[in-house]
Structure formats: C-alpha cells, structure tokens
C-alpha positions as CSV (number, residue, x, y, z in Angstrom):
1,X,16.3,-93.3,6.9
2,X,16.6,-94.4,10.8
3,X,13.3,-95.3,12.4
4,X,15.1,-94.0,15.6
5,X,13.1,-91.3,17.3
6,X,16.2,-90.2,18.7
7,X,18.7,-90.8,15.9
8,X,19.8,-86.8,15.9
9,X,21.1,-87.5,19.1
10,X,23.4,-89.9,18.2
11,X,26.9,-89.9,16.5
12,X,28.6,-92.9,14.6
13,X,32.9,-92.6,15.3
14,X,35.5,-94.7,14.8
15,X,37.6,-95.8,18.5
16,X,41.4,-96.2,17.8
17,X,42.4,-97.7,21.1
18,X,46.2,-97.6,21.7
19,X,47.8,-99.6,24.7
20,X,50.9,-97.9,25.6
21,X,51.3,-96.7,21.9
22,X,50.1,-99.5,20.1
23,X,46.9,-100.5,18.6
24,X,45.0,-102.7,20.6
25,X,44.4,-105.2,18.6
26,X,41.9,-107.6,19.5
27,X,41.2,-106.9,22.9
28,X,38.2,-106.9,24.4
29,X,36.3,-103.1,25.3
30,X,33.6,-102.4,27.5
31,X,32.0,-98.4,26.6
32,X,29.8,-96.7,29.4
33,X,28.1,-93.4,29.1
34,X,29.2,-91.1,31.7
35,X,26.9,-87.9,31.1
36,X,24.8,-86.2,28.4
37,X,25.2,-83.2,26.1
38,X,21.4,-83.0,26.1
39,X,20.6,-80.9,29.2
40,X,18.3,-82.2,32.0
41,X,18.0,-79.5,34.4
42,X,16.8,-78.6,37.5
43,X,16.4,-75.5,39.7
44,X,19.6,-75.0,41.5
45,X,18.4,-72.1,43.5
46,X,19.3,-74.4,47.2
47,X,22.7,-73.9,46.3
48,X,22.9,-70.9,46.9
49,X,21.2,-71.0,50.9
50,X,23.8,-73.8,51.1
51,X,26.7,-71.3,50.1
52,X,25.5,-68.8,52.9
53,X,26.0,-69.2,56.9
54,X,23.5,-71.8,57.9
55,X,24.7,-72.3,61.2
56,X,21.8,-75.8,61.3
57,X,24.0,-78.4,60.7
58,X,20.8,-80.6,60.4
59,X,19.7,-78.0,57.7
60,X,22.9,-78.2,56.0
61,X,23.3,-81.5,55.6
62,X,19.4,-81.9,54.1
63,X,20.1,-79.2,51.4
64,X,23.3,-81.2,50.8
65,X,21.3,-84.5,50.9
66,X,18.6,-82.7,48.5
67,X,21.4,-81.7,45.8
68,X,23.1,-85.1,45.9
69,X,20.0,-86.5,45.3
70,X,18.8,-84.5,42.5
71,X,21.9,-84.1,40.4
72,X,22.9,-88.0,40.7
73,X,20.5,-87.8,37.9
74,X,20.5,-84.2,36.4
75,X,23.0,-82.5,34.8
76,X,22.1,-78.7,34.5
77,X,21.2,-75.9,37.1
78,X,19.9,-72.7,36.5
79,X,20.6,-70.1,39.3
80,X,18.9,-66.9,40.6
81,X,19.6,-63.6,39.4
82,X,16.4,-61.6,39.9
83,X,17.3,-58.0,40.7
84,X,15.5,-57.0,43.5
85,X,16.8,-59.9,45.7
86,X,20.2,-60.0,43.9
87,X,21.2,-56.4,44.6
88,X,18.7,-55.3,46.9
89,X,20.4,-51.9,48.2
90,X,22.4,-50.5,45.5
91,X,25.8,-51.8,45.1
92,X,25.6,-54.7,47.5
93,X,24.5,-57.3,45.2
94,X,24.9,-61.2,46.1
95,X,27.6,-62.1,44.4
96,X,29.7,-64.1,47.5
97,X,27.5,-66.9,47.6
98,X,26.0,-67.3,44.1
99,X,29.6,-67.5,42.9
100,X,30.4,-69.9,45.8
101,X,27.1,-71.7,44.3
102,X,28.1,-71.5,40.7
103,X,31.3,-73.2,41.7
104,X,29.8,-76.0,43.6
105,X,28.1,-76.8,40.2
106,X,31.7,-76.1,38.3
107,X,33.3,-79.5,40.5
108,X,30.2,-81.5,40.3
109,X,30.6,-81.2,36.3
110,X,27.1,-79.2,35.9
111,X,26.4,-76.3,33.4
112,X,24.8,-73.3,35.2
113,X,22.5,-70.8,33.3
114,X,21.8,-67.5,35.3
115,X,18.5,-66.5,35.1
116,X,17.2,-63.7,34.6
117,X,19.6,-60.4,33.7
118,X,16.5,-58.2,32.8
119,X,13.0,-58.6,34.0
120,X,10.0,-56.4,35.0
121,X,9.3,-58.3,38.4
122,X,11.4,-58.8,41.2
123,X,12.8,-55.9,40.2
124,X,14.7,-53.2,42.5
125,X,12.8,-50.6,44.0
126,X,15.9,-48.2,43.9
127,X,16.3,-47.8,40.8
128,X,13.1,-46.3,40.8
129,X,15.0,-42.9,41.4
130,X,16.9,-42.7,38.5
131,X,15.8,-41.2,35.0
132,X,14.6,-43.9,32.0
133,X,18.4,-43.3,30.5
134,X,20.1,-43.5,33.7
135,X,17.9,-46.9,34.5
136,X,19.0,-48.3,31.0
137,X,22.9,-47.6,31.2
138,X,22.8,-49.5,34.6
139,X,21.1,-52.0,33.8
140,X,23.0,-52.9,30.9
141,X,26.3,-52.0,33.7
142,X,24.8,-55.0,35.6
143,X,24.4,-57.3,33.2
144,X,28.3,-57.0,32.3
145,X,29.2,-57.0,35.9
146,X,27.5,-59.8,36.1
147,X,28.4,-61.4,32.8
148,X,32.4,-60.8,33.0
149,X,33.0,-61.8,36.9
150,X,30.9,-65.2,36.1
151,X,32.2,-66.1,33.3
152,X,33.7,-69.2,32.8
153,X,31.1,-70.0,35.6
154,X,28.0,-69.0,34.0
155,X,27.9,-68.9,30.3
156,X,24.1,-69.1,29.8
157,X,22.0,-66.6,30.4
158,X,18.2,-66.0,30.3
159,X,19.3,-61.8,29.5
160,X,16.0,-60.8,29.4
161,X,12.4,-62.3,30.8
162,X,8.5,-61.8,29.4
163,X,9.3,-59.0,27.4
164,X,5.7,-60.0,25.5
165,X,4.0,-58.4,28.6
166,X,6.6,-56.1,29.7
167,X,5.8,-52.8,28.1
168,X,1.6,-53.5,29.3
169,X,2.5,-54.7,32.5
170,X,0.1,-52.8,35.0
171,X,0.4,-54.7,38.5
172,X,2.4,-52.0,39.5
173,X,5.2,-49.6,38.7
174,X,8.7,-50.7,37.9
175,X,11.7,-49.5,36.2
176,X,12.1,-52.0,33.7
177,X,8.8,-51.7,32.4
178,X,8.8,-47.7,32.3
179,X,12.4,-48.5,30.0
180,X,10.3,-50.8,28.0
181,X,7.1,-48.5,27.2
182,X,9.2,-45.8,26.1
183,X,12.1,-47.6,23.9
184,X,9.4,-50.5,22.6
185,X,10.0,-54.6,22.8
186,X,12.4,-54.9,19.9
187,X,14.5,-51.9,20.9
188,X,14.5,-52.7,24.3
189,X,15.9,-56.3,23.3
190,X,18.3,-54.8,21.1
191,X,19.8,-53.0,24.0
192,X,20.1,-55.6,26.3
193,X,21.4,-58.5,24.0
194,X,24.3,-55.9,22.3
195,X,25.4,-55.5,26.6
196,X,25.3,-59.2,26.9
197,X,27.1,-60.0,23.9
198,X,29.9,-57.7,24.2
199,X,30.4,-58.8,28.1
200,X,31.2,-62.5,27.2
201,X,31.1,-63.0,23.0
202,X,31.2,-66.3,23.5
203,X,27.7,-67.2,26.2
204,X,24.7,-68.4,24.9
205,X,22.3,-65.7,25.1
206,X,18.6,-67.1,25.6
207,X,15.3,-64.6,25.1
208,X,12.5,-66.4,27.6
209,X,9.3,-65.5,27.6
210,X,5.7,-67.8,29.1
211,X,3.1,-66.1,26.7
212,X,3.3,-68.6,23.8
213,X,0.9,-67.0,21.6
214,X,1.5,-64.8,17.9
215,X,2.9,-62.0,20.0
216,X,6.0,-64.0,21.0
217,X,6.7,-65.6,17.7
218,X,6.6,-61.4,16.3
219,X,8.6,-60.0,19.1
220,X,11.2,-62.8,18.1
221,X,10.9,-62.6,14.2
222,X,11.2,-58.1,14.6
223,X,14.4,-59.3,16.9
224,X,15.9,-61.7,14.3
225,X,15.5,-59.1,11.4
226,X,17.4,-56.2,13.6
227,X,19.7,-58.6,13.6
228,X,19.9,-58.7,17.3
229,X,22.0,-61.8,18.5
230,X,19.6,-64.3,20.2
231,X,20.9,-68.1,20.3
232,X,17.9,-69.6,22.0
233,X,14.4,-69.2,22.3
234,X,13.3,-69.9,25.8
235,X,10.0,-71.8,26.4
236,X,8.3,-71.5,29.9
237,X,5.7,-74.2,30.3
238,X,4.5,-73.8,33.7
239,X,1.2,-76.2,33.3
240,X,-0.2,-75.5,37.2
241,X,-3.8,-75.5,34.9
242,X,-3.1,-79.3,33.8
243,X,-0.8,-80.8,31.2
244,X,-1.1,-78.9,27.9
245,X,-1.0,-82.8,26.0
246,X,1.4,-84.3,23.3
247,X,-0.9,-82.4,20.9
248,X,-0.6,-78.8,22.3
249,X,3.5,-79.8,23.0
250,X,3.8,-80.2,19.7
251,X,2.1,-77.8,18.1
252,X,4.0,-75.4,20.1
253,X,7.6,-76.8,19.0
254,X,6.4,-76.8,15.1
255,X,5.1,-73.1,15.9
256,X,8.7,-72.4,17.6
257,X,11.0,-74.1,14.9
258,X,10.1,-71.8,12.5
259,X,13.2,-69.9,13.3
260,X,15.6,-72.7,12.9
261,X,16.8,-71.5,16.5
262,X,17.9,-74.0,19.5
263,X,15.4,-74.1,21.8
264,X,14.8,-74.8,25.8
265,X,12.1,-75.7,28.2
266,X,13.1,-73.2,30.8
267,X,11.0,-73.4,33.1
268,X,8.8,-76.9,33.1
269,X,6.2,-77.3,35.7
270,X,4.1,-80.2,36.1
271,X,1.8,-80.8,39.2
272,X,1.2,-83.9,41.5
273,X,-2.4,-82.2,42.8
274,X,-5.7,-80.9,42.1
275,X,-5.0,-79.1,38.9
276,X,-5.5,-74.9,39.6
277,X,-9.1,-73.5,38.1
278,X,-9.1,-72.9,34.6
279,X,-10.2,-69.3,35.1
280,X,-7.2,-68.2,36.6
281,X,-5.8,-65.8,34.2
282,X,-2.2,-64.9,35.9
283,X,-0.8,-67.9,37.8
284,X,0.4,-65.4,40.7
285,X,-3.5,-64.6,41.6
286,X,-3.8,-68.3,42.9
287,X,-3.2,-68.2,46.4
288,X,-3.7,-71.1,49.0
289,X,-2.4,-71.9,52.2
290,X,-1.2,-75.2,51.3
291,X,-1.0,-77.6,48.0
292,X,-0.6,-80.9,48.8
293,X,0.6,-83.5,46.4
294,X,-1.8,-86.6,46.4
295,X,-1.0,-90.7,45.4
296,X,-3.2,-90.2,42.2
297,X,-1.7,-87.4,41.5
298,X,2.1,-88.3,41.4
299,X,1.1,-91.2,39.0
300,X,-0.1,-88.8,36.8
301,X,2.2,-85.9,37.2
302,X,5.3,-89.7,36.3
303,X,3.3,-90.1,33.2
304,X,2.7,-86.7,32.0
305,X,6.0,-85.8,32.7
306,X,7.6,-88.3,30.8
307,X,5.2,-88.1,27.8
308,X,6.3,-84.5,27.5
309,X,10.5,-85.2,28.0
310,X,9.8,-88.0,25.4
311,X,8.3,-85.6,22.9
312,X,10.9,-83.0,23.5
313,X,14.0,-85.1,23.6
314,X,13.0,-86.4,20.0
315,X,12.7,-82.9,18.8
316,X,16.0,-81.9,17.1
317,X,15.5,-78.3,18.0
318,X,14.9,-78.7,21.9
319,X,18.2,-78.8,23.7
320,X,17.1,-78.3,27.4
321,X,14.6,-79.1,29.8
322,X,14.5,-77.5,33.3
323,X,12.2,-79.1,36.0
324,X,11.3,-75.4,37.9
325,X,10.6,-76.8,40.9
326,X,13.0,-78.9,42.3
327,X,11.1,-79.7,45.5
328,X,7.3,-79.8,46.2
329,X,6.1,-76.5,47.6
330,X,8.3,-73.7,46.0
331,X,6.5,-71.3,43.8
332,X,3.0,-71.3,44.4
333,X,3.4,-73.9,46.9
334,X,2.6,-76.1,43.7
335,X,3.1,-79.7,44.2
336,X,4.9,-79.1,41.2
337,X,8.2,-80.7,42.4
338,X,10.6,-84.0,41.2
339,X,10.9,-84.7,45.0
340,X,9.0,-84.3,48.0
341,X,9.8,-81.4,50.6
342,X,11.4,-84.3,52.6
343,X,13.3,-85.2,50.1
344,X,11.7,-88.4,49.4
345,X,11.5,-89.4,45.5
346,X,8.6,-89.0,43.7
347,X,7.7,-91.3,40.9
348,X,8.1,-88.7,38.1
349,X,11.8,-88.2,39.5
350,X,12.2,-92.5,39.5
351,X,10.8,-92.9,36.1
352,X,12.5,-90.0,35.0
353,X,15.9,-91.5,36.2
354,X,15.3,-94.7,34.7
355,X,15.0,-92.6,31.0
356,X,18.0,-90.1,31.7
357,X,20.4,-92.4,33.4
358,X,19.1,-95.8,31.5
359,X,17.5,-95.9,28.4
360,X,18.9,-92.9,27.0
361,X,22.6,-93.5,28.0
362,X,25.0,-96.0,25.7
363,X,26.7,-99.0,26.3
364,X,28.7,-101.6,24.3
365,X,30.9,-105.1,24.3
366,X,33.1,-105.0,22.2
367,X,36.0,-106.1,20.4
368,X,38.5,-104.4,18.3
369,X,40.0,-105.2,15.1
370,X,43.8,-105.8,14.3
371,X,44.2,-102.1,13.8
372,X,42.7,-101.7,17.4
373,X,39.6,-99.9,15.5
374,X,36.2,-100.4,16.3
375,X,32.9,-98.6,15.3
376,X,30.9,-97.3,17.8
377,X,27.1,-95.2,17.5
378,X,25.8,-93.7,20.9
379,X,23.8,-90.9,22.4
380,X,26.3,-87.7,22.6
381,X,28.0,-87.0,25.5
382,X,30.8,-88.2,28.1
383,X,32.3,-92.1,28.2
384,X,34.2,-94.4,29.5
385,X,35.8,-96.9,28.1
386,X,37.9,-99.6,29.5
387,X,40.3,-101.8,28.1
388,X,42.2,-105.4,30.4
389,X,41.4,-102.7,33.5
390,X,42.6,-99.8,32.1
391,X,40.1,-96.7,31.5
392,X,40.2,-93.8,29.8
393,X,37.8,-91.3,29.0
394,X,36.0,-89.2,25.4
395,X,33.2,-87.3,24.3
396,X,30.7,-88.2,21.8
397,X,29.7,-84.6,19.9
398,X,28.3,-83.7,16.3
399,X,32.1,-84.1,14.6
400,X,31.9,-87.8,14.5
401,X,35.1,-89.0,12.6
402,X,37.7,-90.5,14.5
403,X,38.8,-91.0,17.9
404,X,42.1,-91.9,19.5
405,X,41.7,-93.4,22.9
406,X,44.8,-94.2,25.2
407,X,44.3,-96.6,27.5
C-alpha cells in the first residue's frame, strides 16, 4: 500500500510517443503539468461587474488585474445566481452579463458552478404575489431557463441552498420558505432536483447547505432513499468564529462520507483578523463598520488555510474547494479574502500557490524505450509534453491504460 497521502489522486499510464508516425524511440521527453482535475476555486462574482458597462477604465482594468491574478493560480469559479438580484422585476433577469461572465471563464479554461437555483434569502419579493403552486412551477421554470440557456457554460449547480433551516426560517417572509413549510425538506428537494435533472441530464447537481449538524446528514439520507438525484453534497465552512481545527475538519468529512457521495467545500472562509465573538449565533447579526486584516493575522489565516486544503486534498471524497471571498472586505466585510482589496497578495494566496501550482503539479525527465513507451505516474489533470521541441498535449484521468501522444 502507498504511504502517499495523495496517492488517489494520481494515475499510473503508459506514453506511446510517435514522431511523425513512428515510435520515438529513445528520445529524450520532458512532461509538465498544465492544470488540475482537482478543483481550486474561487468566487468569480467580479466577472460579472466586468461584463457590464463600467465606463472607469481605471476600474476595469483593476477587476481585470484582480482576475488575472487570481486565476493564474485557481482553476474554478462559482458565479451568482441569487434570485432577488438575478431577476429582480419579473422577467428581466441578468442573463447578458453572467453569460458574457460564464464565457470569459469558458476561454480562460475554468469550470463555472452557478450558485444558487433555489434559496430562501435573496429571494424575489414579487413572487410574493403568486399562490404556493404557482411559486413552485416558476421556480422550477427558472431553474430550466436557467439550466438549458447555460449549458455547456455552466454545468454545476448549487440547485438548492440551506434547506436544513429553510422550512423554520423566521427573519422574515419569503416565497421559498412558505413552498418549503408546506411541501416539507425532502419533498421540496425532490421537486427541485427532478427540474434540474431533466433541464441538463448530464450537470452535476450539488445540495449545499452550512448547518453541519445530524439534521443535514437526515435531510440528505431521507433525499437518497426517495431516490432523488443528488451528485454532491455541498459543505459551507465559513469559519469567521476561528478555524474549526484538523480535528473538527475531519470529523466532519468521516461524518459526510457516509454517503459514499463526492463532496465540495463550497464556500471556505478563513479570516486574517480578530476572530468574530463566539456568541454570535447567525453570522449575518455581526455588523461592523470595518474589518481590517492584521500582519499576525495573515500568518495565521496562510497556515490555517493550508492545514485545512492539506487535509481536504488527501480526502478521496472531497473534490472542490472554493475560497468565498476572493478579496478582503466582501461579505461581512470579513478579512476573509486570498488577496487584499488592492489587490496585493496575501500570504495564504502565496503559500497556497506554491501547493496548487508546485508541489501538487507533476513533472518528469525522461527517456523512452525502443518502442517509444515510457511509464509515467502524476497528479490527474492537463500536460505537456515535449519531445526535440515538439509539444503536444494529454490528460491524466482515473482510466489510466495507455496513451498515444503525437508529437
């Protein structure tokens, strides 16, 4: 057995390198790691103000600095969906730029998940008008409006958010909750997922939810025995409080694997500040009028951070992690961010490149044999190889086996 923490993410091939038809037989080979099949994301949600008419060239060109910077190292975005800003008025939802957004990530080679379909806040006020039925039937229209003019674009998809708290939720009133206290959590899932499925058969349809406790782990297990299609369990882990510990981390992800489902990190958030009071029972009730990120603090939040990544990226199970805030000051005005609202690097983001884009990528000298064969074992995703100045590209996935390269 390996004694590599991360031997699951590896696959051993075979590389038959041809040279204008022929093996190439004993020529030298240098193999680079291009990208990862692991997904590191990031909140993409800047792409989107990007997409729209910022007449601020100085404005435009930061955001574009910002996203240069950030995805030079990660490889995933998740993009906004919330109702109530999406489609504010009724049939005038936001789909120009967020599809203008969705396609900057298409060029730059990044997966996109939409988040969310279906959630109780940020939800639209107009729908308020309608009937429980009638609420239902358009939400599920919206999420295959949604689902079939993105696709291709967008084939992940947190379809529906905190439904743990959803049916109880008494801040105030909303549509999606009244939906949810009258058809119950499982039924209410059931809806939504069937929608979701038959609008794109082939996206990966995540359930997210931030209350970790037995009531999650029951809403998911009464969801699996209906039968109801979910592909990933979504984790938020929003640790404005202070960093839950390897201990906590893990006990979570043996709690989670139960289910023998994928799972992702959706919505990661570790802070570079004074850690909010412990008494704090909903996140939203902390209110300051600024957060500011301290020296100490970054050091911690760098080693925290990757303690945590380290832990998940060895779990076979976990296959995303999403940084939430992409920039100090966004939700919360937590200091919660992998750069600085400047757009200066942080440590976290420096130590975290050196993992992603360095330790955990592949690369080999090599030779081949007289049948131009070599064997090659690498973390999973996109390479290069080159052969006497020639390159050519493959993918490293689960199949193994053999590879024909032309070069």
């Amino acid at each position: 057995m390996s004694t590599d923490q991360f031997h699951h993410r590896k696959s051993a091939v075979t590389l038959r390198i041809m040279n204008q038809g022929k093996p190439a037989a004993n020529r030298p080979v240098k193999i680079r790691q291009m990208g990862h099949e692991f997904l590191f994301g990031v909140g993409g949600f800047d792409a989107v103000a990007l997409m729209g008419d910022m007449p601020d060239a100085g404005r435009k060109a930061f955001l574009h600095d910002r996203l240069d910077r950030l995805f030079s190292v990660m490889n995933y975005a998740t993009l906004p969906f919330y109702l109530g800003r999406y489609e504010p008025s009724e049939g005038s939802p936001d789909e120009a730029r967020t599809l203008a957004a969705a396609e900057y990530f298409r060029s730059r080679g990044v997966p996109v998940k939409g988040h969310p379909l279906v959630w109780h806040t940020v939800c639209a006020d107009w729908l308020m008008r309608y009937s429980n039925k009638e609420i239902l039937e358009k939400l599920k229209r919206r999420i295959e409006r949604e689902m079939t003019h993105f696709k291709g674009l967008i084939d992940i998809w947190d379809v529906i958010n905190e439904v743990v708290i959803m049916p109880v939720f008494d801040k105030y009133d909303n549509a999606v909750t009244r939906v949810c206290r009258e058809l119950g959590r499982v039924s209410m899932v059931r809806e939504v997922f069937t929608a979701a499925r038959a609008a794109n058969p082939s996206a990966v349809l995540l359930l997210n939810d931030f209350d970790l406790s037995a009531p999650y782990e029951i809403l998911i297990d009464g969801c699996l025995q209906a039968g109801i299609p979910i592909d990933v369990i979504g984790i938020q882990s929003h640790q404005h409080q202070g960093y839950w510990g390897a201990e906590k981390t893990q006990e979570i992800l043996d709690r989670y694997a139960q289910f023998n489902l994928p799972i992702h990190f959706t919505e990661n958030t570790i802070i570079s500040g004074d850690i909010m009071p412990g008494h704090i029972v909903d996140l939203n009730d902390w209110q300051v009028d600024a957060w500011p990120s301290t020296p100490e603090g970054e050091e911690r939040q760098a080693r925290e951070t990757m303690e945590m990544y380290s832990l998940l990226f060895a779990h076979p199970l976990v296959e995303a992690i999403t940084a939430w805030s992409a920039v100090d000051g966004g939700w919360l005005k937590a200091p919660g961010g992998l750069l600085r609202e400047d757009n200066s690097v942080k440590p976290v983001f420096a130590e975290l490149e050196k993992k992603i884009r360095g330790e955990w990528m592949s690369t080999a000298a090599m030779t081949c044999g007289v049948a131009g064969e070599l064997h090659f074992e690498g973390f999973r995703g996109g390479y290069e190889i080159e052969c006497e100045g020639k390159k050519a590209a493959f993918t490293l996935d689960k199949k193994g086996g053999t590879i024909t390269v032309n070069v």
